[in-house]
LUMKOL-836413 format. One record per atom (N, C-alpha, C): residue number from 1; atom name; x, y, z. Coordinates in steps of 0.05 Angstrom, whole numbers, plus 5000, padded with zeros to 4 digits. Example, Ala and Ser with C-alpha at 12.3 -4.5 7.8 and 13.67 -1.06 7.14 Angstrom:
BEGIN
 num atome   xx   yy   zz
   1     N 5264 4886 5156
   1    CA 5246 4910 5156
   1     C 5264 4934 5156
   2     N 5257 4955 5142
   2    CA 5273 4979 5143
   2     C 5258 5001 5157
// end
This chain:
BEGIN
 num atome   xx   yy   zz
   1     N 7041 5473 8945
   1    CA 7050 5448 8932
   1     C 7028 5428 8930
   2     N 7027 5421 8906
   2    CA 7007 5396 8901
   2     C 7015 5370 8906
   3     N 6999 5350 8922
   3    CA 7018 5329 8936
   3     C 6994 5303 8923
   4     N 6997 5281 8913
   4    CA 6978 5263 8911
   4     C 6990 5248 8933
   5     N 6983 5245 8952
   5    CA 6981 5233 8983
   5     C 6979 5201 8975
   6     N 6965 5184 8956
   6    CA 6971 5154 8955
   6     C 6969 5152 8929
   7     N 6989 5134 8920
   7    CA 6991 5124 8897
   7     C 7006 5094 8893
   8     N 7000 5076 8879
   8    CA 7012 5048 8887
   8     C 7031 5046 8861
   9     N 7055 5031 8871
   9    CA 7074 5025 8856
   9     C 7077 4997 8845
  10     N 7066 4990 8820
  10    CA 7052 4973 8810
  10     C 7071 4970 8778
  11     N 7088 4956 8783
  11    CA 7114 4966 8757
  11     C 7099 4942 8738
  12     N 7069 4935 8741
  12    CA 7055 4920 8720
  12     C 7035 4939 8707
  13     N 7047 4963 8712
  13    CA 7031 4980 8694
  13     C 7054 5011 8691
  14     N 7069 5021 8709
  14    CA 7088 5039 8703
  14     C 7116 5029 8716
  15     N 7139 5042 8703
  15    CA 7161 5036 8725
  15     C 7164 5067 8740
  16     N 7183 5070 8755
  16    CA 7186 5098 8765
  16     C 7187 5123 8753
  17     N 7203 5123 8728
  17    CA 7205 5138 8712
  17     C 7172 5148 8698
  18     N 7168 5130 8684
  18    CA 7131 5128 8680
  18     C 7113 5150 8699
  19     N 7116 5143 8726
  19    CA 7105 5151 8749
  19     C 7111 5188 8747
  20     N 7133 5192 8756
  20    CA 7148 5216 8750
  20     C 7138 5237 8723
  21     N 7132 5222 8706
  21    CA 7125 5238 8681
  21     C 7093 5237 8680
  22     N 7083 5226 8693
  22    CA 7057 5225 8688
  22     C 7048 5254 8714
  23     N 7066 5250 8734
  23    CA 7062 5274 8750
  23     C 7066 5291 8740
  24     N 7091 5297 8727
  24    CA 7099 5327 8718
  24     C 7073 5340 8691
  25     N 7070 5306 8680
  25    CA 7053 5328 8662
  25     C 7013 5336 8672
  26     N 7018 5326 8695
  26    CA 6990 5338 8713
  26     C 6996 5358 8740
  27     N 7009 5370 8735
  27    CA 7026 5388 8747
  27     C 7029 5385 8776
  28     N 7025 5355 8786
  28    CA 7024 5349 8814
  28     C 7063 5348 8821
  29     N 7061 5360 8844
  29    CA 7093 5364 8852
  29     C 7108 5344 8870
  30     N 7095 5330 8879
  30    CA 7092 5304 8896
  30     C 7082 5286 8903
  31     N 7096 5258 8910
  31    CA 7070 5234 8904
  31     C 7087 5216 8930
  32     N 7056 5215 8942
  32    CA 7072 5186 8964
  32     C 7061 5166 8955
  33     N 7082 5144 8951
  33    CA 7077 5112 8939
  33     C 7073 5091 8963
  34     N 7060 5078 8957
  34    CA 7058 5050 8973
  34     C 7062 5025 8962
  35     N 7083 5009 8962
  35    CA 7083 4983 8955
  35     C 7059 4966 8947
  36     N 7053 4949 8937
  36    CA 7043 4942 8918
  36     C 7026 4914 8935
  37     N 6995 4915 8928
  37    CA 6977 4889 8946
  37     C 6985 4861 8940
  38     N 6994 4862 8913
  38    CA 6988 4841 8893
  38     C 7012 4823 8888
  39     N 7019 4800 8886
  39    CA 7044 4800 8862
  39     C 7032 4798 8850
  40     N 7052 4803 8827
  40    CA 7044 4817 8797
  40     C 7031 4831 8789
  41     N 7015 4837 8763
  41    CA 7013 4863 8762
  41     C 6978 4862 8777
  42     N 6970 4878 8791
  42    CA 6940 4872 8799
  42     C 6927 4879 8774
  43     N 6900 4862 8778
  43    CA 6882 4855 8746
  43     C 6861 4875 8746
  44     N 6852 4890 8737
  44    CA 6829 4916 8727
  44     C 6803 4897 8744
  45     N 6781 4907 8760
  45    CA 6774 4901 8767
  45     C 6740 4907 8753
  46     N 6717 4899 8761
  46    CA 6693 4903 8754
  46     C 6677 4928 8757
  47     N 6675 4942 8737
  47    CA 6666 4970 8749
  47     C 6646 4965 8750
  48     N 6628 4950 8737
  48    CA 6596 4942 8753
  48     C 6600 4938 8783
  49     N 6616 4924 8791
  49    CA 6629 4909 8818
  49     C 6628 4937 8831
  50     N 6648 4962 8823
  50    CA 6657 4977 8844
  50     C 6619 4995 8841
  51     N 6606 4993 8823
  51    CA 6593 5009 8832
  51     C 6570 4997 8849
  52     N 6555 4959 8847
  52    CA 6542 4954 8866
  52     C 6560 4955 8889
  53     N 6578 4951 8901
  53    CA 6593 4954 8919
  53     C 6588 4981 8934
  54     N 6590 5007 8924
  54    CA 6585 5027 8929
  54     C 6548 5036 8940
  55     N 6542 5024 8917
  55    CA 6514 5022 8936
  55     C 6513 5004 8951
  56     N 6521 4983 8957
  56    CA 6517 4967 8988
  56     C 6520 4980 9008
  57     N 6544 4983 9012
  57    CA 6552 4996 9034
  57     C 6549 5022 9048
  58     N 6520 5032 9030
  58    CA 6516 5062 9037
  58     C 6477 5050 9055
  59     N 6474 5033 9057
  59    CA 6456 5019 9060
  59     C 6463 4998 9077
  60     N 6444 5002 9107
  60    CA 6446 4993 9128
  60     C 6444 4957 9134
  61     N 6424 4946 9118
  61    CA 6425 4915 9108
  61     C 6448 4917 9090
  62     N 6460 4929 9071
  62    CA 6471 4916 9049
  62     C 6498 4922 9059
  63     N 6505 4934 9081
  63    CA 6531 4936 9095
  63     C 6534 4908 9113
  64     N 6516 4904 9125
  64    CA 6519 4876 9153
  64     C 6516 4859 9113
  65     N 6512 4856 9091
  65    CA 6515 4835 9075
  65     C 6545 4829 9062
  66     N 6552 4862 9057
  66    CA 6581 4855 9051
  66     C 6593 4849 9068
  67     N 6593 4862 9087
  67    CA 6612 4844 9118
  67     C 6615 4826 9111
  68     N 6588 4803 9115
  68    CA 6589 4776 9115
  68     C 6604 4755 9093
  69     N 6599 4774 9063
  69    CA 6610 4761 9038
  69     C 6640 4775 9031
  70     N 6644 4792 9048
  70    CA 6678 4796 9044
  70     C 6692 4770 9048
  71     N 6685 4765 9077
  71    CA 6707 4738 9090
  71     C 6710 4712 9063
  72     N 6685 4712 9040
  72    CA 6695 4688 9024
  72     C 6712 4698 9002
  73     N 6718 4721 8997
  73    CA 6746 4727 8978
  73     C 6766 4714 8970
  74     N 6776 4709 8984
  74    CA 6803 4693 8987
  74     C 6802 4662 9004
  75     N 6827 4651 8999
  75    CA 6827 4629 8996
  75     C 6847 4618 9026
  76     N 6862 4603 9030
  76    CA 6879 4604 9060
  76     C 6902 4613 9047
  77     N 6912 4607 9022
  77    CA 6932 4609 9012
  77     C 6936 4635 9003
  78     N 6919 4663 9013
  78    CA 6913 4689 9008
  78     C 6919 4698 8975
  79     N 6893 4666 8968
  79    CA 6891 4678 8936
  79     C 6863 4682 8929
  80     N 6857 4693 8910
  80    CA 6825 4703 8909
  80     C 6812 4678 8895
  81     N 6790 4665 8898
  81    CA 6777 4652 8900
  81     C 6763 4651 8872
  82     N 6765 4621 8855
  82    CA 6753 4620 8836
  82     C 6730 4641 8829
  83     N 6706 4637 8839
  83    CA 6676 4654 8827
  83     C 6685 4682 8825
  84     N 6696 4694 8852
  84    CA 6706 4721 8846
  84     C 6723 4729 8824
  85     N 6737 4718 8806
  85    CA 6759 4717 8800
  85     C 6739 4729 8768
  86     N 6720 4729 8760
  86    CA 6705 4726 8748
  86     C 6696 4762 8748
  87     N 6707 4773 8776
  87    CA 6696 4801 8764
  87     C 6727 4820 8761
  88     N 6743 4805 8760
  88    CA 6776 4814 8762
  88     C 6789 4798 8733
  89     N 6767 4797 8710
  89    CA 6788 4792 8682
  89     C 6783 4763 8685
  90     N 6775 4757 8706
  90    CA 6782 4716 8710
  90     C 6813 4714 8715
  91     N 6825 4735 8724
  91    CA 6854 4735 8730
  91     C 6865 4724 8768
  92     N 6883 4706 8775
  92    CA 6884 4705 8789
  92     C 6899 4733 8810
  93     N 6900 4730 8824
  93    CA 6905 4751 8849
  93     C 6915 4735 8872
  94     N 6940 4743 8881
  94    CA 6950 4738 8908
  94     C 6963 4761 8936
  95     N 6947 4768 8957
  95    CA 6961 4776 8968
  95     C 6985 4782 8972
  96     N 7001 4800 8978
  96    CA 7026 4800 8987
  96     C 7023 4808 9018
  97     N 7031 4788 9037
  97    CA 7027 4793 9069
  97     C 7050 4812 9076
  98     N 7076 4804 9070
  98    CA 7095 4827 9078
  98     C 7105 4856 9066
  99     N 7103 4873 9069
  99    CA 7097 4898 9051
  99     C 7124 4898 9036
 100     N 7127 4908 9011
 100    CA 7148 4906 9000
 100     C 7163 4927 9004
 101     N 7171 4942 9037
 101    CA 7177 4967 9044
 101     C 7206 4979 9022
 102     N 7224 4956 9035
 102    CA 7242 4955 9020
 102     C 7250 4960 8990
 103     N 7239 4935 8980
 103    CA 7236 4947 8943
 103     C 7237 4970 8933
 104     N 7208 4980 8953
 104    CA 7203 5006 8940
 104     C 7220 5037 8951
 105     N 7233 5034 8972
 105    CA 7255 5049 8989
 105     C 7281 5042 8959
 106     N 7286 5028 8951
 106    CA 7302 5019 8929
 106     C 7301 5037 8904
 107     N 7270 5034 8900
 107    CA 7263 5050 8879
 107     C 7264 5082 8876
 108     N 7258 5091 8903
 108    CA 7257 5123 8897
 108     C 7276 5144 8922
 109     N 7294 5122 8924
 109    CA 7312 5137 8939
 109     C 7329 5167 8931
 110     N 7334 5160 8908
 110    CA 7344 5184 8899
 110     C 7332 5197 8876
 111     N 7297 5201 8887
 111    CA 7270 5219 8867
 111     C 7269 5234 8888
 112     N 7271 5266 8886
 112    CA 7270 5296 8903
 112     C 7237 5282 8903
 113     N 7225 5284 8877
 113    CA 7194 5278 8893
 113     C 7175 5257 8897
 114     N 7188 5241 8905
 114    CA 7181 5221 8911
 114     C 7177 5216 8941
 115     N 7166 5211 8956
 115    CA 7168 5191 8980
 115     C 7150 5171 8990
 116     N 7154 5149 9009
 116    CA 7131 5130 9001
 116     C 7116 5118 9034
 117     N 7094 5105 9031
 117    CA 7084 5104 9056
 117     C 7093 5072 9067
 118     N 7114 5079 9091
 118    CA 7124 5051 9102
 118     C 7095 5040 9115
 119     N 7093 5008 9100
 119    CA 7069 4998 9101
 119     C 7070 4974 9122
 120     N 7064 4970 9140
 120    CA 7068 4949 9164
 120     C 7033 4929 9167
 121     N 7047 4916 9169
 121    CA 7028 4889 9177
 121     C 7022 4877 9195
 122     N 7002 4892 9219
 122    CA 7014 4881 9242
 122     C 7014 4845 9252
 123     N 6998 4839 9232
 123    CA 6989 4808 9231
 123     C 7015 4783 9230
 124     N 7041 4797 9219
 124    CA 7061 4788 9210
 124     C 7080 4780 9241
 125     N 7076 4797 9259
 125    CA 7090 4802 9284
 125     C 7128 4799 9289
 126     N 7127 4824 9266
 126    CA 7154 4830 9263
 126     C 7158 4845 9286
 127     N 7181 4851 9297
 127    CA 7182 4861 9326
 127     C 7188 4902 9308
 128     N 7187 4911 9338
 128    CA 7188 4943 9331
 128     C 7212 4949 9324
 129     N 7229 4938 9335
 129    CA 7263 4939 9326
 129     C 7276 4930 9299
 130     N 7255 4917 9280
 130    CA 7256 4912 9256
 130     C 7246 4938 9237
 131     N 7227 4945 9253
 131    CA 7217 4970 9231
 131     C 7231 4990 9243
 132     N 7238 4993 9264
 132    CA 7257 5020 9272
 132     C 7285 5019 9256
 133     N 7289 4995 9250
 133    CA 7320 5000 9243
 133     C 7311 5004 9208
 134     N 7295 4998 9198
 134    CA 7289 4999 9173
 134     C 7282 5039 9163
 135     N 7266 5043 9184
 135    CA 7259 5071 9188
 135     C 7282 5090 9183
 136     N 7297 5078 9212
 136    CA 7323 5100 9209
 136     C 7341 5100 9187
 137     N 7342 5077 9165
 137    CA 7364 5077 9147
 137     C 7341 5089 9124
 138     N 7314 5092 9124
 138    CA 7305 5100 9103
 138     C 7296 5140 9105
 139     N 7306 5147 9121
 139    CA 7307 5180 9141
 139     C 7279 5193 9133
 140     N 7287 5209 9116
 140    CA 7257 5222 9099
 140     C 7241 5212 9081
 141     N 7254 5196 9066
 141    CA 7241 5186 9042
 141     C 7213 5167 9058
 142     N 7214 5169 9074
 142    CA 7191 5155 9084
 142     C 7171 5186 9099
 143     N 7152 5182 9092
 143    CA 7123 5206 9090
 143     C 7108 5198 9113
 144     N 7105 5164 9118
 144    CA 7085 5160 9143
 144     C 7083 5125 9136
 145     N 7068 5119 9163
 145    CA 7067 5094 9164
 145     C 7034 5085 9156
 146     N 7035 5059 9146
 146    CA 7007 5051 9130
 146     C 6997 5027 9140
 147     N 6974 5026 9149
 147    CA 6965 5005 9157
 147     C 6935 5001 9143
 148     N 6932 4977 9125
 148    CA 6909 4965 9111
 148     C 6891 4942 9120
 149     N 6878 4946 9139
 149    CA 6859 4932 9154
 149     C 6848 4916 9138
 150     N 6831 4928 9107
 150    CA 6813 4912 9097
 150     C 6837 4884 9080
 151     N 6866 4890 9077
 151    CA 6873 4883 9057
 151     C 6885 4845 9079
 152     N 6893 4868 9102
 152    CA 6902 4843 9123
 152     C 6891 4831 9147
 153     N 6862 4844 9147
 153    CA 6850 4829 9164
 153     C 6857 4827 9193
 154     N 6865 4852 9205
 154    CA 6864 4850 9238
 154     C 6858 4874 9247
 155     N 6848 4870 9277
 155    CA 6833 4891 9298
 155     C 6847 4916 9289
 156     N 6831 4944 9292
 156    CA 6849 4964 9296
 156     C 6864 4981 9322
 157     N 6854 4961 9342
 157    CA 6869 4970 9366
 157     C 6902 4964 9365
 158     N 6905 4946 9343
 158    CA 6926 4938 9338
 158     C 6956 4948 9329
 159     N 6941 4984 9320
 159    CA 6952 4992 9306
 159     C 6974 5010 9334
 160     N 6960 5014 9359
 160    CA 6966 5033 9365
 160     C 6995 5023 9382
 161     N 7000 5003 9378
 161    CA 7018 4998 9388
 161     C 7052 5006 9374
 162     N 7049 5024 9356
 162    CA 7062 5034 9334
 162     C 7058 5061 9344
 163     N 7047 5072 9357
 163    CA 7051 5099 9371
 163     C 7071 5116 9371
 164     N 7094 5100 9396
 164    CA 7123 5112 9394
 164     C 7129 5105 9370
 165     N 7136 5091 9345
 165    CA 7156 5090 9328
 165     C 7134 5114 9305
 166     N 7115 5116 9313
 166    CA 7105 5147 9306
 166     C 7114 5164 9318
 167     N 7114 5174 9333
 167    CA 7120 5195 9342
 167     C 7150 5205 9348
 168     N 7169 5176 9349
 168    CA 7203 5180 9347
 168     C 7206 5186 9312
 169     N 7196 5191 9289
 169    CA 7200 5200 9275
 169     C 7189 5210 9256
 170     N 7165 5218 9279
 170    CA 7153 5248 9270
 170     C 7127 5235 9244
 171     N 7120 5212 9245
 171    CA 7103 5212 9219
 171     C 7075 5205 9226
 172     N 7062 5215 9203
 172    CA 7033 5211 9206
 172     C 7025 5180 9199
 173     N 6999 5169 9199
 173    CA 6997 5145 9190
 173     C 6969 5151 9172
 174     N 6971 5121 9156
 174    CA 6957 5121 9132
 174     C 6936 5091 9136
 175     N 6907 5105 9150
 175    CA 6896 5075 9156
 175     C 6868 5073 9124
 176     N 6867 5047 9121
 176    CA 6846 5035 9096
 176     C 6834 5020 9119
 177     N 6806 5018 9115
 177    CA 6795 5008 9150
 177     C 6785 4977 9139
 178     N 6773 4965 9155
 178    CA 6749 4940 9155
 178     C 6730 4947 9160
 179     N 6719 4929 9163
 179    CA 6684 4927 9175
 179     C 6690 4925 9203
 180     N 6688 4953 9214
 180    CA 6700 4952 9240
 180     C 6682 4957 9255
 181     N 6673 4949 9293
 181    CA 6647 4955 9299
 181     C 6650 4983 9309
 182     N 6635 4995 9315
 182    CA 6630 5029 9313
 182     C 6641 5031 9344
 183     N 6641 5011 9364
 183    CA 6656 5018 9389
 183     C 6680 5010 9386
 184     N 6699 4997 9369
 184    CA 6717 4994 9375
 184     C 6729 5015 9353
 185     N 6724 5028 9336
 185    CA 6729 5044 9327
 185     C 6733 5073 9345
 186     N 6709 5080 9365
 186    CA 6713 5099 9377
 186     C 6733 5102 9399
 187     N 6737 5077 9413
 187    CA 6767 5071 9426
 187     C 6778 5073 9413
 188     N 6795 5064 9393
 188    CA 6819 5077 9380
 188     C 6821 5102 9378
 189     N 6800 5122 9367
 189    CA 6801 5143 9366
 189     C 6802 5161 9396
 190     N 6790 5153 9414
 190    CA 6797 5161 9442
 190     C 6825 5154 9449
 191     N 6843 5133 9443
 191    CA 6863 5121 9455
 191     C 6890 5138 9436
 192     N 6882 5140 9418
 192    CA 6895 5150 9393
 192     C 6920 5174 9403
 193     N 6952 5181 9401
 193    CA 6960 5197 9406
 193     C 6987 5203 9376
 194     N 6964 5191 9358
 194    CA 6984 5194 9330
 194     C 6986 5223 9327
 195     N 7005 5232 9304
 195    CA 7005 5262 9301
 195     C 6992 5262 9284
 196     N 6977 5248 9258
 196    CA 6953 5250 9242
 196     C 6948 5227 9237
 197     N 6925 5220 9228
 197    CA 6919 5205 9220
 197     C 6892 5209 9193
 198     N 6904 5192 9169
 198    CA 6892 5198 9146
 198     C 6872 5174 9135
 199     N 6847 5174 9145
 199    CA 6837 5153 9126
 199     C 6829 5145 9096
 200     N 6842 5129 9086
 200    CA 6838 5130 9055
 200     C 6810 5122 9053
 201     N 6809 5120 9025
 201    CA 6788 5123 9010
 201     C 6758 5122 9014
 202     N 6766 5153 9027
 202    CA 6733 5166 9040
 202     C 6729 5144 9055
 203     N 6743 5131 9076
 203    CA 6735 5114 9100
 203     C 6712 5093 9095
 204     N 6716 5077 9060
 204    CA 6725 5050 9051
 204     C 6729 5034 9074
 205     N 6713 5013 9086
 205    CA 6681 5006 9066
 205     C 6657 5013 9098
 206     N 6669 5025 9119
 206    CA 6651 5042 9130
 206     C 6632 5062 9121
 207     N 6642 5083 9112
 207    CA 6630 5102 9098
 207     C 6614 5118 9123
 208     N 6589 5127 9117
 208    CA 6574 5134 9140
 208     C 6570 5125 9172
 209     N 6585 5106 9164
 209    CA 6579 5084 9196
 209     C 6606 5100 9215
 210     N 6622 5113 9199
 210    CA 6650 5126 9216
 210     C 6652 5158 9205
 211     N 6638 5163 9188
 211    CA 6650 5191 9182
 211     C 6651 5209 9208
 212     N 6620 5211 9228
 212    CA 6613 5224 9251
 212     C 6631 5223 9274
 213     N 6644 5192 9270
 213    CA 6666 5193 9301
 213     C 6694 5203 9289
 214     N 6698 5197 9258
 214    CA 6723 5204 9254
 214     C 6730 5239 9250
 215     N 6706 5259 9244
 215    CA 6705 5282 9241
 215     C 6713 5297 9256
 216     N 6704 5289 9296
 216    CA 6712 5298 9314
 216     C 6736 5307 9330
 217     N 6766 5291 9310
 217    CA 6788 5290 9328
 217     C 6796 5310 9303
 218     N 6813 5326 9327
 218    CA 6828 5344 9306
 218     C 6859 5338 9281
 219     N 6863 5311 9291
 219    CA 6886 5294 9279
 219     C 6880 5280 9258
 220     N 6847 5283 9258
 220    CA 6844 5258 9236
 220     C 6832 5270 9207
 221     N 6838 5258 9185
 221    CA 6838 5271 9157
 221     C 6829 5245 9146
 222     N 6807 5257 9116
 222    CA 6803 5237 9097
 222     C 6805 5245 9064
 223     N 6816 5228 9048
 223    CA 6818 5226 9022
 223     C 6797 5219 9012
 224     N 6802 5229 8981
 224    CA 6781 5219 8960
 224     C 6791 5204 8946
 225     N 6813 5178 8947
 225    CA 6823 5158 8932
 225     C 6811 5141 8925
 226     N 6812 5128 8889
 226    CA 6797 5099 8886
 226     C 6772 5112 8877
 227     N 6756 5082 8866
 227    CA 6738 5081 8855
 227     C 6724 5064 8872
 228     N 6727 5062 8895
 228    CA 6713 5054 8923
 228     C 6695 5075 8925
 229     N 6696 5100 8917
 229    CA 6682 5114 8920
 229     C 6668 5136 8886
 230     N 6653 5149 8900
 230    CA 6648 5167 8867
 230     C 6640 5189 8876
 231     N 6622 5209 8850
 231    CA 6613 5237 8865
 231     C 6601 5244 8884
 232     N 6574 5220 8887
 232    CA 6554 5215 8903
 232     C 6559 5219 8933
 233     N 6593 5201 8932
 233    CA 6600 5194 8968
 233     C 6611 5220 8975
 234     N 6632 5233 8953
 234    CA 6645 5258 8955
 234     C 6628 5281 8967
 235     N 6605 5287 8948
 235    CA 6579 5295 8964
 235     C 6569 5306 8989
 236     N 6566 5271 8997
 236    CA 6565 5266 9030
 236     C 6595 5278 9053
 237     N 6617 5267 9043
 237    CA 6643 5274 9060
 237     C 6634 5306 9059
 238     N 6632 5314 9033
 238    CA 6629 5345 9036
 238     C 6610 5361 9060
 239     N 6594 5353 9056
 239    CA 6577 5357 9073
 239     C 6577 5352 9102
 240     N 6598 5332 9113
 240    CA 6603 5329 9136
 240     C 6643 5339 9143
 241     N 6650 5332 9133
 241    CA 6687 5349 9139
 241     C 6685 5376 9118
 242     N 6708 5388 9130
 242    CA 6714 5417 9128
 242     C 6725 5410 9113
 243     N 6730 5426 9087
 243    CA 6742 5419 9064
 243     C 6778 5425 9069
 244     N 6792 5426 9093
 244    CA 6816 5433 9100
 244     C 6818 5406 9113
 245     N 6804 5383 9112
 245    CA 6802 5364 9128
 245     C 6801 5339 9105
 246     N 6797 5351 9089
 246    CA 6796 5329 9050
 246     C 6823 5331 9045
 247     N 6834 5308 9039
 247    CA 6857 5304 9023
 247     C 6864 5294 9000
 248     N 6883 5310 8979
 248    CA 6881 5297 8957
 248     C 6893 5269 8952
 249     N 6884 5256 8947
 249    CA 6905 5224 8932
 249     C 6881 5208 8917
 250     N 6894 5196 8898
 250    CA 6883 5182 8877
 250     C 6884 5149 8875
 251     N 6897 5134 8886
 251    CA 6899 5098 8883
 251     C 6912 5099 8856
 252     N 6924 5119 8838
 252    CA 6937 5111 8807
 252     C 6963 5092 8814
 253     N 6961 5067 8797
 253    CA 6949 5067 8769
 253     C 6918 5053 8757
 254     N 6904 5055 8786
 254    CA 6884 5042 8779
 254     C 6863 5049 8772
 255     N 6840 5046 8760
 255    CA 6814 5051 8747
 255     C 6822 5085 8732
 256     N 6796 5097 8726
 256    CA 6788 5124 8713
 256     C 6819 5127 8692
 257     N 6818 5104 8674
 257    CA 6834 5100 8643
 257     C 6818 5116 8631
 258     N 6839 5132 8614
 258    CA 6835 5149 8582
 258     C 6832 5122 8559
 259     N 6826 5132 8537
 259    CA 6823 5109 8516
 259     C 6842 5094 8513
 260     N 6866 5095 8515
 260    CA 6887 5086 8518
 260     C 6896 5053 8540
 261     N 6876 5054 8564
 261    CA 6878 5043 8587
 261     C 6894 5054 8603
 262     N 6906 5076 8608
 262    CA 6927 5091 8623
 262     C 6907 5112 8646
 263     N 6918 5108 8664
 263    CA 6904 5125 8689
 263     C 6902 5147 8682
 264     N 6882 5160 8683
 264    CA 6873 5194 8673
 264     C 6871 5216 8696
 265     N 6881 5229 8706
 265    CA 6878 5251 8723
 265     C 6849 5267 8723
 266     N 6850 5272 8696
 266    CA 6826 5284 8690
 266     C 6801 5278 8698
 267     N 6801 5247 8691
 267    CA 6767 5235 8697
 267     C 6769 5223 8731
 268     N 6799 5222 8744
 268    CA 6796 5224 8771
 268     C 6784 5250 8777
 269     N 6789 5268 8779
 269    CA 6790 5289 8782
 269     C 6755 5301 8774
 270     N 6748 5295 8757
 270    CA 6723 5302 8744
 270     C 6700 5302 8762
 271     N 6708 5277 8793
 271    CA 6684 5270 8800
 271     C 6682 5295 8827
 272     N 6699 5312 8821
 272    CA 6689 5336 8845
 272     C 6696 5354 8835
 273     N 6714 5358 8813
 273    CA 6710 5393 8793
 273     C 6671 5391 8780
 274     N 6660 5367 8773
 274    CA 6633 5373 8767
 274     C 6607 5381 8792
 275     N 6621 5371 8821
 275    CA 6611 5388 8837
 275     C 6610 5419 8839
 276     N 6630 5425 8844
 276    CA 6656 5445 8853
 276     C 6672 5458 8842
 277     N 6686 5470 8822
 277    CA 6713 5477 8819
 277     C 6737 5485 8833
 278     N 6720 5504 8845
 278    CA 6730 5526 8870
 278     C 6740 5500 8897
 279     N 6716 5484 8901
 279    CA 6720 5460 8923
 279     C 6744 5446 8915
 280     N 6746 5434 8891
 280    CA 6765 5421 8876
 280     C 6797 5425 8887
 281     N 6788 5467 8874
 281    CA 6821 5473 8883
 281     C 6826 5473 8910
 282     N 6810 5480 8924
 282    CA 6812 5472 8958
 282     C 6827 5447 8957
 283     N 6821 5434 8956
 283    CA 6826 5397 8967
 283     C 6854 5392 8958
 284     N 6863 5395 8928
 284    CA 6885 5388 8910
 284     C 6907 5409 8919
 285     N 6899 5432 8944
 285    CA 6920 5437 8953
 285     C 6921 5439 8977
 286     N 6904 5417 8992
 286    CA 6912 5411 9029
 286     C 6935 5390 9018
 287     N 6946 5395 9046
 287    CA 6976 5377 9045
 287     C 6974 5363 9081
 288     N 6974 5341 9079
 288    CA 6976 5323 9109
 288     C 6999 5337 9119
// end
């Protein structure tokens, strides 16, 4: 079974139905969704942007620089900040702090292939008995729990306190990291008793600074999602995880547009069938 492991539900570019047909006609058989960063629809971003970005962060000064120039992004009011705004259309952008678990439990309750990643915040300090009761009324349709460091800005020791309500119903989790320091990263991973754990997009905006501690545990898995990353990084992951250890998911509906502006499978896809083919089909059929 072919699974695209993350995909955001962004009804400012598809509604469900949309979603569904765009799968069937790329013959993927399943898709886990995640509620949505943004209100409204999030704005196409700077692909000059994603690609100096990409070279920063693979580079030991230009990593301690983005660190430093992440924190002026946003605003208190968790909106993106005039100058930046400049490589996002000139479009504004606002966080969404509470995940829209719900909504999207609304939306694909009754899609056979659908399921979506319950997304928690630990910054919010909703108690565990809020997401437990939310859990149990949402049974399967929930795939795993998601936690976005870079998006909400807190420690990742934070996460582990979500342990049991992992492990009382069986799900893996879905971490997007920060600029996290390399020891407190390795505690978590020592302290860690999730049943998997999947880092998105090729372990975005670490990269090399975590691939070596995250390779080690037998629980932990990484994607090739987003345009956070390209062939170059793919490359590298290759070269260090077992290709039973790569997971497929894509970030659609965002970036690698056909002429049309519509998310393309193809030119996602392109940036490791031109490595690989054979590797390709490896990856597009591990399943978390």
């Amino acid at each position: 079974m072919i699974c695209d492991h993350h995909i955001y539900y962004d009804e400012g570019y598809f509604n469900i139905d949309d979603y569904i047909s765009i799968l069937k006609k790329n013959k993927i058989d399943q898709a886990i969704l995640s509620s949505p960063c943004t209100l409204g629809k999030e704005p196409k971003k700077s692909e000059f942007m994603y690609f100096i970005q990409r070279k920063i962060l693979l580079n030991k000064i230009g990593y301690i620089f983005s660190k430093k120039i992440s924190k002026s992004f946003y605003n208190d009011d968790n909106e993106l900040k005039l100058f930046w705004r400049l490589f996002s259309g000139n479009k504004n952008l606002k966080k969404i702090i509470i995940p829209q678990n719900q909504n999207l439990y609304d939306k694909i309750f009754n899609k056979e292939n659908l399921k979506m990643w319950y997304w928690i915040n630990p910054s919010n300090n909703l108690e565990i008995d809020f997401h437990n009761s939310l859990l149990k009324k949402m049974g399967n349709k929930v795939f795993g729990l998601k936690f976005h460091l870079y998006w909400h800005n807190y420690e990742i020791s934070k996460i582990l306190k979500y342990q049991e309500l992992s492990k009382k119903y069986d799900l893996p989790i879905y971490i997007i990291m920060n600029y996290i320091h390399e020891d407190k990263l390795i505690e978590f991973l020592k302290n860690n008793n999730f049943k998997k754990i999947l880092f998105g997009y090729g372990g975005f905006p670490m990269f090399n600074n975590a691939w070596k501690n995250i390779v080690r545990y037998e629980n932990c898995y990484i994607d090739i999602a987003s345009n956070h990353i390209d062939k170059s990084i793919i490359k590298k992951i290759l070269k260090i995880f077992p290709q039973n250890k790569i997971i497929f998911a894509s970030d659609c509906p965002y970036n690698f547009e056909d002429k049309n502006g519509i998310f393309d499978y193809f030119k996602f896809n392109q940036r490791i069938i031109s490595l690989n083919s054979n590797t390709f089909n490896s990856i597009l059929n591990n399943n978390l």
